[in-house]
PyMOL Python script that loads the backbone (N, CA, C, O; Angstrom):
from pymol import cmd

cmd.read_pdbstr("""\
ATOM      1  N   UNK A   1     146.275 136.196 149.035  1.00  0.00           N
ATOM      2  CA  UNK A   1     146.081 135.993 147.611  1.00  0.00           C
ATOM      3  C   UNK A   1     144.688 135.401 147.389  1.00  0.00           C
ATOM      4  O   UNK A   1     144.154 134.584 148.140  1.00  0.00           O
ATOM      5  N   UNK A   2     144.175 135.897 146.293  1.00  0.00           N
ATOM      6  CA  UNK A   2     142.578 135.639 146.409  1.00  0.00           C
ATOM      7  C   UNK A   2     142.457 134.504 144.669  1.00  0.00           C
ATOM      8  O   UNK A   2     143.132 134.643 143.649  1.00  0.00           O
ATOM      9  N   UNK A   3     141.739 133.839 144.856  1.00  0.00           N
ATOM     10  CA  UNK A   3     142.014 132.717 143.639  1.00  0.00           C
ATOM     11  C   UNK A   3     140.196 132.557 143.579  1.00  0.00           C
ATOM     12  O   UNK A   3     139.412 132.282 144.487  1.00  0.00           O
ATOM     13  N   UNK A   4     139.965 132.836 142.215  1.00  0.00           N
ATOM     14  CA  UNK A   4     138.226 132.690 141.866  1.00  0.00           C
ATOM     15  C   UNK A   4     138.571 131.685 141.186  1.00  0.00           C
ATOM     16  O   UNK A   4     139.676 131.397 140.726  1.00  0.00           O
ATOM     17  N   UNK A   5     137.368 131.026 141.116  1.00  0.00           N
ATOM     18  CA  UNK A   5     136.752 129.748 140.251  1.00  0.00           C
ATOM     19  C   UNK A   5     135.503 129.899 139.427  1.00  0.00           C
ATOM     20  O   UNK A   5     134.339 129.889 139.827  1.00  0.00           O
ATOM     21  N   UNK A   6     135.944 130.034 138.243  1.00  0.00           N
ATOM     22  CA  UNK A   6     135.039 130.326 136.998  1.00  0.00           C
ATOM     23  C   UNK A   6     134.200 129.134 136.714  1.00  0.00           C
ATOM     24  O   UNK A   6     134.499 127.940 136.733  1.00  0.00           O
ATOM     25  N   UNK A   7     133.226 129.656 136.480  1.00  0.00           N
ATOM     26  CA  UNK A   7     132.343 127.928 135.893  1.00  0.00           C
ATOM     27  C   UNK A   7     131.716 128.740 134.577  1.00  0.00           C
ATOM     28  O   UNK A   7     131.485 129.949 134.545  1.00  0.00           O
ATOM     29  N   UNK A   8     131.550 128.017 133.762  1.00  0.00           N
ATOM     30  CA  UNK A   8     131.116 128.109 132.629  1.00  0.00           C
ATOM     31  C   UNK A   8     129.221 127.640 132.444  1.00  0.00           C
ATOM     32  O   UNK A   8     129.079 126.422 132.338  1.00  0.00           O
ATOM     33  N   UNK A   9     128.475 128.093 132.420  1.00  0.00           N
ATOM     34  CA  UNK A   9     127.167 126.882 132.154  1.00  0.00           C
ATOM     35  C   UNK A   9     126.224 127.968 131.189  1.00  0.00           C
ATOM     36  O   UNK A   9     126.351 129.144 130.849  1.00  0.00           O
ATOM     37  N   UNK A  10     124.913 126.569 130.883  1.00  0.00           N
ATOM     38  CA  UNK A  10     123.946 127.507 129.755  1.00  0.00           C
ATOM     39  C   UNK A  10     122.960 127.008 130.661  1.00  0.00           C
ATOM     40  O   UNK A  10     122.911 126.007 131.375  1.00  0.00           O
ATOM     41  N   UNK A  11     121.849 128.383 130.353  1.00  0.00           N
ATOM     42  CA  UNK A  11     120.722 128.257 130.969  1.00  0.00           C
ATOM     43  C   UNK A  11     119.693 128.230 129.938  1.00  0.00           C
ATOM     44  O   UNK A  11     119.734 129.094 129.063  1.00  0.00           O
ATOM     45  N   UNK A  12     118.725 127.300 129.930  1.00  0.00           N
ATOM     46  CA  UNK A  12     117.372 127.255 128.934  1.00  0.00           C
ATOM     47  C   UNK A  12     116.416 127.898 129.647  1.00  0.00           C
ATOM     48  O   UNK A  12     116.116 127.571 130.795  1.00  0.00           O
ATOM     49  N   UNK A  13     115.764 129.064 128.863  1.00  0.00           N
ATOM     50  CA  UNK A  13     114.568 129.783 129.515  1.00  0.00           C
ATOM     51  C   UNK A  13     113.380 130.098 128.713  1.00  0.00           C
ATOM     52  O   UNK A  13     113.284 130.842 127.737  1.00  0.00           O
ATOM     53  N   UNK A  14     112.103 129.076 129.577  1.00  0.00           N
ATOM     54  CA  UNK A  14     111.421 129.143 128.396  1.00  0.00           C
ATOM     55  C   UNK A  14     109.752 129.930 129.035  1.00  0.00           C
ATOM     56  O   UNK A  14     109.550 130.259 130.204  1.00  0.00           O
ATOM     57  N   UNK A  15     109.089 130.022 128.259  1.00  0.00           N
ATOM     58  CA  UNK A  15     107.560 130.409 129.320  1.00  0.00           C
ATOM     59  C   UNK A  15     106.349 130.478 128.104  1.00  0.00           C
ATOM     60  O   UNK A  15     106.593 130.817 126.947  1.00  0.00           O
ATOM     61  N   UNK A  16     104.918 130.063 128.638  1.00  0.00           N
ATOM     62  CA  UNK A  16     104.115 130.352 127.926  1.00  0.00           C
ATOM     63  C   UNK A  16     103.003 130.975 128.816  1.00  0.00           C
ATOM     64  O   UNK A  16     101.909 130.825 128.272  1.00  0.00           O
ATOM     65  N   UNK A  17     102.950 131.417 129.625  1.00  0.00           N
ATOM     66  CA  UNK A  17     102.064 132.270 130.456  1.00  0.00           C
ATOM     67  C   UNK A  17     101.877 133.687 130.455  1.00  0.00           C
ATOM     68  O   UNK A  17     102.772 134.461 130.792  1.00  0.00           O
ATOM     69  N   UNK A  18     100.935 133.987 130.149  1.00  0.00           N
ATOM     70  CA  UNK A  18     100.915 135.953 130.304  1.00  0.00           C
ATOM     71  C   UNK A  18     101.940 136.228 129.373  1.00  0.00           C
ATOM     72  O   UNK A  18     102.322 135.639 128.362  1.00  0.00           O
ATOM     73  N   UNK A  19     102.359 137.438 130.048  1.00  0.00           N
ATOM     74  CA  UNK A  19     103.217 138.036 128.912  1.00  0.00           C
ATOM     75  C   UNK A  19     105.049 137.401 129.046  1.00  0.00           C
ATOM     76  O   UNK A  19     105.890 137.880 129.807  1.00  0.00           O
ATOM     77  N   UNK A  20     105.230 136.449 128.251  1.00  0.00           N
ATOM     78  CA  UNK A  20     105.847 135.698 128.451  1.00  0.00           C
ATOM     79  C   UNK A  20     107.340 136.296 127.808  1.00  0.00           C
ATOM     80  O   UNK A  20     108.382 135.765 128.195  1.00  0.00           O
ATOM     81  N   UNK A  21     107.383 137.318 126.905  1.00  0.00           N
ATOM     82  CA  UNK A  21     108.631 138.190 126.433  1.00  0.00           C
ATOM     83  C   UNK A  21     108.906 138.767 127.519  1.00  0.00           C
ATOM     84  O   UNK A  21     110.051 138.834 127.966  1.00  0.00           O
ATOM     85  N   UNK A  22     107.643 139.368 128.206  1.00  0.00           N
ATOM     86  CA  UNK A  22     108.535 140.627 129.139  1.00  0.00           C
ATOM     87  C   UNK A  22     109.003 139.756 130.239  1.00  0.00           C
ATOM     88  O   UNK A  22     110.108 140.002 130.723  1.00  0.00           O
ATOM     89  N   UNK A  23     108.273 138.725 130.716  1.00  0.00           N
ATOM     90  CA  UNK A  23     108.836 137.719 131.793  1.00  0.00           C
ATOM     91  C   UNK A  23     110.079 137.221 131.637  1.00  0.00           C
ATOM     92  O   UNK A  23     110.836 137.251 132.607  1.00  0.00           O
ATOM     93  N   UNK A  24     110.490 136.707 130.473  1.00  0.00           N
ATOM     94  CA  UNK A  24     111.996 136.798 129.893  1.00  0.00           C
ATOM     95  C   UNK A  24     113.184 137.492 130.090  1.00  0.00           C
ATOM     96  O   UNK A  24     114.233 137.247 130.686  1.00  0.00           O
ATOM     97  N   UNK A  25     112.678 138.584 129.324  1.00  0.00           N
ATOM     98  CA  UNK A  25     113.627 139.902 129.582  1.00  0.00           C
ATOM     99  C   UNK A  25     113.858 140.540 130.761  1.00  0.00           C
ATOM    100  O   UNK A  25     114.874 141.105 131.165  1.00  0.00           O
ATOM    101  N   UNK A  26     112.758 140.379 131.279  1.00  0.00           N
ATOM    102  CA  UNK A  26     113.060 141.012 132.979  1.00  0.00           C
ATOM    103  C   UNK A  26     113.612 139.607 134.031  1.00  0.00           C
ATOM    104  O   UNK A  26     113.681 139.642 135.260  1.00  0.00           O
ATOM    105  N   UNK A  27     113.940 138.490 133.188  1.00  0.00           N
ATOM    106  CA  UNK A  27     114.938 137.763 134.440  1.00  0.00           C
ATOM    107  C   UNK A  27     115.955 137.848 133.483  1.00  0.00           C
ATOM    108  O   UNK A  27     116.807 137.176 134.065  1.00  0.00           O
ATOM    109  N   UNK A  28     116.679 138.323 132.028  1.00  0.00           N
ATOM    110  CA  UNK A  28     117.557 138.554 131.653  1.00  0.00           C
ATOM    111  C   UNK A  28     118.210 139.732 132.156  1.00  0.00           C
ATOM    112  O   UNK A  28     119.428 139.814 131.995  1.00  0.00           O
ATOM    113  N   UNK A  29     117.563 140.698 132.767  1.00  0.00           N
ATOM    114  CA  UNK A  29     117.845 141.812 133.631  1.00  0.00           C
ATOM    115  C   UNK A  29     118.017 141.968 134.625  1.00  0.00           C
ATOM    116  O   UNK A  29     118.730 142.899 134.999  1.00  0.00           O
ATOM    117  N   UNK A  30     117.263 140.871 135.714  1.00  0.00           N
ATOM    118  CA  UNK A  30     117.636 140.450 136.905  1.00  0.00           C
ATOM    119  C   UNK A  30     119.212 139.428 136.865  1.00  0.00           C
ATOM    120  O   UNK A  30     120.038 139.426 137.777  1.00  0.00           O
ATOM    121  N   UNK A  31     119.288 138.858 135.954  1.00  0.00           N
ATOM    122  CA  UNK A  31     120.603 138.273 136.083  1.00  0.00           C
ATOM    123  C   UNK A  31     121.858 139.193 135.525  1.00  0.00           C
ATOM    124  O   UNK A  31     122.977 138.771 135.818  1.00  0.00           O
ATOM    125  N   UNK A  32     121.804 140.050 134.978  1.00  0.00           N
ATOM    126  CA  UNK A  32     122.873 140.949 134.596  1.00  0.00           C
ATOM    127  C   UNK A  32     123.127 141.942 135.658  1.00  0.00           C
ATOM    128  O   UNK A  32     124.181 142.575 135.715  1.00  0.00           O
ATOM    129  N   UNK A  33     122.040 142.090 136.601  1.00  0.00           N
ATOM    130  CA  UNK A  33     122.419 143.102 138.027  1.00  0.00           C
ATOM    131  C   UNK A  33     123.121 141.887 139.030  1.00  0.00           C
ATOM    132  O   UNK A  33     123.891 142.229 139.928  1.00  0.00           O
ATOM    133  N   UNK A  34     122.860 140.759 138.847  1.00  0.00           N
ATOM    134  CA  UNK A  34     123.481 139.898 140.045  1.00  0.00           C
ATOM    135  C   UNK A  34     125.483 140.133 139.544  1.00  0.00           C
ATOM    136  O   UNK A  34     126.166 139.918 138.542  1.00  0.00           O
ATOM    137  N   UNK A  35     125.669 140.571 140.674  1.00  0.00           N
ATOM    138  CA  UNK A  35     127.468 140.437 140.693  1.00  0.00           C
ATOM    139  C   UNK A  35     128.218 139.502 140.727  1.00  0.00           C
ATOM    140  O   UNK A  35     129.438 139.667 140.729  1.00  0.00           O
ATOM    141  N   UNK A  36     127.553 138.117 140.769  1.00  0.00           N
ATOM    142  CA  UNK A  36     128.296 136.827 140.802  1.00  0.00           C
ATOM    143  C   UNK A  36     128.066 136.343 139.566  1.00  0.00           C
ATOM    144  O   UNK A  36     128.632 135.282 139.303  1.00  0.00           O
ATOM    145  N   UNK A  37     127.246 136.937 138.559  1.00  0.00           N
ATOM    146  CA  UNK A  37     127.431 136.436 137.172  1.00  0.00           C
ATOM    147  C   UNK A  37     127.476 137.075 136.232  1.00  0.00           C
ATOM    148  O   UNK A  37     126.994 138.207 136.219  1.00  0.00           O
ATOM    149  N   UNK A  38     128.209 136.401 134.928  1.00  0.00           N
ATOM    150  CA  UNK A  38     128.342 137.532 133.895  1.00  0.00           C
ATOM    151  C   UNK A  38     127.428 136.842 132.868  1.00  0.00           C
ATOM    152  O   UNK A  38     127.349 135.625 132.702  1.00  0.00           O
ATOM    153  N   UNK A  39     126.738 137.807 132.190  1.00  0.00           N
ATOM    154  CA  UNK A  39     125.924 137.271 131.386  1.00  0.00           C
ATOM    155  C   UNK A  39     126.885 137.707 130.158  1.00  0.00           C
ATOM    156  O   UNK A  39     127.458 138.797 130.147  1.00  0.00           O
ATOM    157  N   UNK A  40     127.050 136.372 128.721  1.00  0.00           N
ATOM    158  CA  UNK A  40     128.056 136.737 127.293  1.00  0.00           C
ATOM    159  C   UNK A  40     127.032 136.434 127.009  1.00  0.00           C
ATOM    160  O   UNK A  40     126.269 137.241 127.541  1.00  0.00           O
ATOM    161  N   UNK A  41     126.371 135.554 126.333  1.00  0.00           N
ATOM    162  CA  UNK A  41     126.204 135.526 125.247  1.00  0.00           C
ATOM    163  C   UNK A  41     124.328 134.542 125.608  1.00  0.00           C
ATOM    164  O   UNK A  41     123.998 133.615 126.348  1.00  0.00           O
ATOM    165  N   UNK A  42     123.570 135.446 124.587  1.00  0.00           N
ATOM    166  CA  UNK A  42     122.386 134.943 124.409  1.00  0.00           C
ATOM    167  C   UNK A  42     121.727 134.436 122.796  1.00  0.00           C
ATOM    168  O   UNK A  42     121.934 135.068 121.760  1.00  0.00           O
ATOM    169  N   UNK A  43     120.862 133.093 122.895  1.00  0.00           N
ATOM    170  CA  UNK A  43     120.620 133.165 121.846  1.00  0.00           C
ATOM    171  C   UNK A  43     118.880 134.092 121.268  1.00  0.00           C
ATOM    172  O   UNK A  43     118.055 134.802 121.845  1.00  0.00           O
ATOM    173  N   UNK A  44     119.049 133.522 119.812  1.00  0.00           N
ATOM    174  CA  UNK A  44     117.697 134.191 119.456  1.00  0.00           C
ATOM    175  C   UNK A  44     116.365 133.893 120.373  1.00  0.00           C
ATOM    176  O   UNK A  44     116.343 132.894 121.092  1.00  0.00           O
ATOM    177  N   UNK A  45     115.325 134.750 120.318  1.00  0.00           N
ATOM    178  CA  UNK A  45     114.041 133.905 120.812  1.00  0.00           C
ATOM    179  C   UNK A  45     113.635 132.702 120.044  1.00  0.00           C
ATOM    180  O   UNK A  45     114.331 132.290 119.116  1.00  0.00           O
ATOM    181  N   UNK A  46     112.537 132.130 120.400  1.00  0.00           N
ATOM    182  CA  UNK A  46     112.686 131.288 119.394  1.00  0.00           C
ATOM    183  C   UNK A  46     110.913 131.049 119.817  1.00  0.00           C
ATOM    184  O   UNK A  46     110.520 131.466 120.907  1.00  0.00           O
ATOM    185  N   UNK A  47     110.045 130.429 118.957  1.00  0.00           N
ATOM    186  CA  UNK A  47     108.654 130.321 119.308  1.00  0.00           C
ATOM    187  C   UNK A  47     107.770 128.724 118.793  1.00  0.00           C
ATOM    188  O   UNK A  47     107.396 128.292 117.702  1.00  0.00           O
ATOM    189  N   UNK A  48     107.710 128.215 120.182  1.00  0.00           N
ATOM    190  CA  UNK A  48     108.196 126.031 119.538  1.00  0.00           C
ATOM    191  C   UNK A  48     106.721 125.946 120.198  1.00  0.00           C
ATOM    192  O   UNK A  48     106.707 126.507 121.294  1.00  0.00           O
ATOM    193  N   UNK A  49     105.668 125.478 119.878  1.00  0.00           N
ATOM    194  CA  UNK A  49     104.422 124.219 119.539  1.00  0.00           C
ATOM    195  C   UNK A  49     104.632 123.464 121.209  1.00  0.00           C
ATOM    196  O   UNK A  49     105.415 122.559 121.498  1.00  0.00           O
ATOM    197  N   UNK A  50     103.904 124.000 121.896  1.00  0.00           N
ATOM    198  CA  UNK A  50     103.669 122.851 123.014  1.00  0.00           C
ATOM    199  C   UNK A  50     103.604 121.027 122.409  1.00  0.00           C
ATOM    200  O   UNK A  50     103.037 120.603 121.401  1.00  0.00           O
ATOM    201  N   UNK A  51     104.224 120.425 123.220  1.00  0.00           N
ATOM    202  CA  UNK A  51     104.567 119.355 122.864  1.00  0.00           C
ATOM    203  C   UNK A  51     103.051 118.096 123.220  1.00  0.00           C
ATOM    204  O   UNK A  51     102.339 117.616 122.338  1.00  0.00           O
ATOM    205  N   UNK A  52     102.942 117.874 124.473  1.00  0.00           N
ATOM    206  CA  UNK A  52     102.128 116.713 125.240  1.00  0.00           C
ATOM    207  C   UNK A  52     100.426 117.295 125.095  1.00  0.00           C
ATOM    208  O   UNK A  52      99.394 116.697 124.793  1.00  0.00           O
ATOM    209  N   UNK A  53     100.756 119.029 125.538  1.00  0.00           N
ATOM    210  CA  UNK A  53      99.396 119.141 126.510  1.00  0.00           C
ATOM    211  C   UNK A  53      99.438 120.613 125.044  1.00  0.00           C
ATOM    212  O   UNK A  53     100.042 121.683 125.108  1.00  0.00           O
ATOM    213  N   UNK A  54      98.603 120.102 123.933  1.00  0.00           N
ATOM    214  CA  UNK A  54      98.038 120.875 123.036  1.00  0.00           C
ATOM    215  C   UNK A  54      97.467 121.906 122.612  1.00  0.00           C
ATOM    216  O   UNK A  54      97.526 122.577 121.582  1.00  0.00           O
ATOM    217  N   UNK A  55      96.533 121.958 124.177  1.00  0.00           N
ATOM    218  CA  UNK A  55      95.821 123.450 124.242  1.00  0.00           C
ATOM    219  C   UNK A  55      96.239 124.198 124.918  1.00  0.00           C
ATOM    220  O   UNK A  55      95.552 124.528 125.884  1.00  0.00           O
ATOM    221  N   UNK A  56      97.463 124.764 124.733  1.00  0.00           N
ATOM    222  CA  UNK A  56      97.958 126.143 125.400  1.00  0.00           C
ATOM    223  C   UNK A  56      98.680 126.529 124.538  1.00  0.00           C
ATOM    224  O   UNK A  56      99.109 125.826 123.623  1.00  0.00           O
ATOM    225  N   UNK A  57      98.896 127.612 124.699  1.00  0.00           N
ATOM    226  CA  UNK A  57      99.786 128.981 124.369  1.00  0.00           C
ATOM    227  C   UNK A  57     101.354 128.461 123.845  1.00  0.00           C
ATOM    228  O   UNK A  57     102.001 127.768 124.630  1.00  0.00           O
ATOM    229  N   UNK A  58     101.851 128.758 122.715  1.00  0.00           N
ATOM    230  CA  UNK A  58     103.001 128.542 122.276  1.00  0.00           C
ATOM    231  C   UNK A  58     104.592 129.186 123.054  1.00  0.00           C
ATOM    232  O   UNK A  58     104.858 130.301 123.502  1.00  0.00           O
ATOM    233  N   UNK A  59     105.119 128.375 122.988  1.00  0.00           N
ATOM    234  CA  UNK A  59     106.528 128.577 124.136  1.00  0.00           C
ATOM    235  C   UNK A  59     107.352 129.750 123.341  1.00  0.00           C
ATOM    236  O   UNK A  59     107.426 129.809 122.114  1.00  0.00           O
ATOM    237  N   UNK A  60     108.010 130.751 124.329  1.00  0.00           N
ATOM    238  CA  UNK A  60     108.923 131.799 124.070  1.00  0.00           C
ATOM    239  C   UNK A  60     110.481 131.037 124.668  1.00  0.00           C
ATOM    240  O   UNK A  60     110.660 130.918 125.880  1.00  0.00           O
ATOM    241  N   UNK A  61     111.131 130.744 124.038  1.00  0.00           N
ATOM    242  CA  UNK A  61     112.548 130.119 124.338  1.00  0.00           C
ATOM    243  C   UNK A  61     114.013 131.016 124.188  1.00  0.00           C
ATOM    244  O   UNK A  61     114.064 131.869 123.303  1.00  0.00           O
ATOM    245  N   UNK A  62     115.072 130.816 124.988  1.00  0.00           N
ATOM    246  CA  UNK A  62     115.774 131.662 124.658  1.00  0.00           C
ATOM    247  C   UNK A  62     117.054 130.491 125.734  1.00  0.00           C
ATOM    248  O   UNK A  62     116.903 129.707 126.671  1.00  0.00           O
ATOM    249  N   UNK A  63     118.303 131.003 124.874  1.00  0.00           N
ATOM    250  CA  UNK A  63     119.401 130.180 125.372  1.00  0.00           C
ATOM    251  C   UNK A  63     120.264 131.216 125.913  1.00  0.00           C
ATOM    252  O   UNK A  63     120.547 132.229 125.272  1.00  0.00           O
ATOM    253  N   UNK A  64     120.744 130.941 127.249  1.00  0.00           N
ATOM    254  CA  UNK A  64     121.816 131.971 127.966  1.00  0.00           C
ATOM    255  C   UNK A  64     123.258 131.594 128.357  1.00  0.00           C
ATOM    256  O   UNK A  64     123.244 130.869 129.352  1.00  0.00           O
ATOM    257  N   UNK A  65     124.385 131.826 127.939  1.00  0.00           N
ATOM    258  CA  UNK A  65     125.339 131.335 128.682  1.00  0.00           C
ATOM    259  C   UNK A  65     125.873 132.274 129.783  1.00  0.00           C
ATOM    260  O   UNK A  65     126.292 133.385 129.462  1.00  0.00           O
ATOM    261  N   UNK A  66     125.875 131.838 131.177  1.00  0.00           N
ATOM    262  CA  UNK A  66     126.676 132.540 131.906  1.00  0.00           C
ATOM    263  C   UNK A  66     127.826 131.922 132.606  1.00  0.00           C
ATOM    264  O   UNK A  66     127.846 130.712 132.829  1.00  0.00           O
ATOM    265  N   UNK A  67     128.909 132.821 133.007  1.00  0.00           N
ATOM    266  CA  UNK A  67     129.974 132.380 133.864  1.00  0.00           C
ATOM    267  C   UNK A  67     129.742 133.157 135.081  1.00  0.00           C
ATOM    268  O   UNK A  67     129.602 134.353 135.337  1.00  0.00           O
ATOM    269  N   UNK A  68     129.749 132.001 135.781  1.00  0.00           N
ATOM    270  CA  UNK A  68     129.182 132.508 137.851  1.00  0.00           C
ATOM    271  C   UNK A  68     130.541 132.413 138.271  1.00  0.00           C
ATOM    272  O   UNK A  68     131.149 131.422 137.865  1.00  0.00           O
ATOM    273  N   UNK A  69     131.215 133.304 139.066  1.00  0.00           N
ATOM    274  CA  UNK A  69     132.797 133.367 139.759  1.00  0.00           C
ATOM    275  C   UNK A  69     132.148 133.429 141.135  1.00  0.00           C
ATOM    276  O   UNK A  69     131.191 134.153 141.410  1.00  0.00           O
ATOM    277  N   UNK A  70     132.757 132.606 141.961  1.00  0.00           N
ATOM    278  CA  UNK A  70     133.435 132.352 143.408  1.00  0.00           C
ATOM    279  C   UNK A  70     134.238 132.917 143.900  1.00  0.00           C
ATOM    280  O   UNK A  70     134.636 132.579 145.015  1.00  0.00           O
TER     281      UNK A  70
END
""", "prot")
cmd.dss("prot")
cmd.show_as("cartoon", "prot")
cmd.util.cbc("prot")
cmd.orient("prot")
């Protein structure tokens, strides 16, 4: 008898380097081919003001929930 263990968690994914959408989307794609996790539910992008260090490039953000089975 085989018994999995579901975990529930959210992942924050954020980037301001290069092309920072497609860098996104292509680890939202790398995690939907992995077989140990299911990707439900994502939120909007979102585009937030570097905080400390002023002179750079504005952040691409995005919220992921996945459930990883054992």
């Amino acid at each position: 008898m085989n018994f999995f263990k579901i975990n529930e968690c959210y992942i924050s994914i954020g980037s301001n380097k290069g092309q920072s959408f497609i860098y996104i989307k292509n680890l939202i794609n790398m995690l939907k081919k992995n077989n140990y996790i299911y990707c439900s539910v994502y939120s909007n992008f979102y585009y937030t003001n570097p905080i400390h260090y002023k002179f750079q490039n504005n952040f691409i953000n995005i919220l992921i929930k996945i459930y990883n089975i054992f």
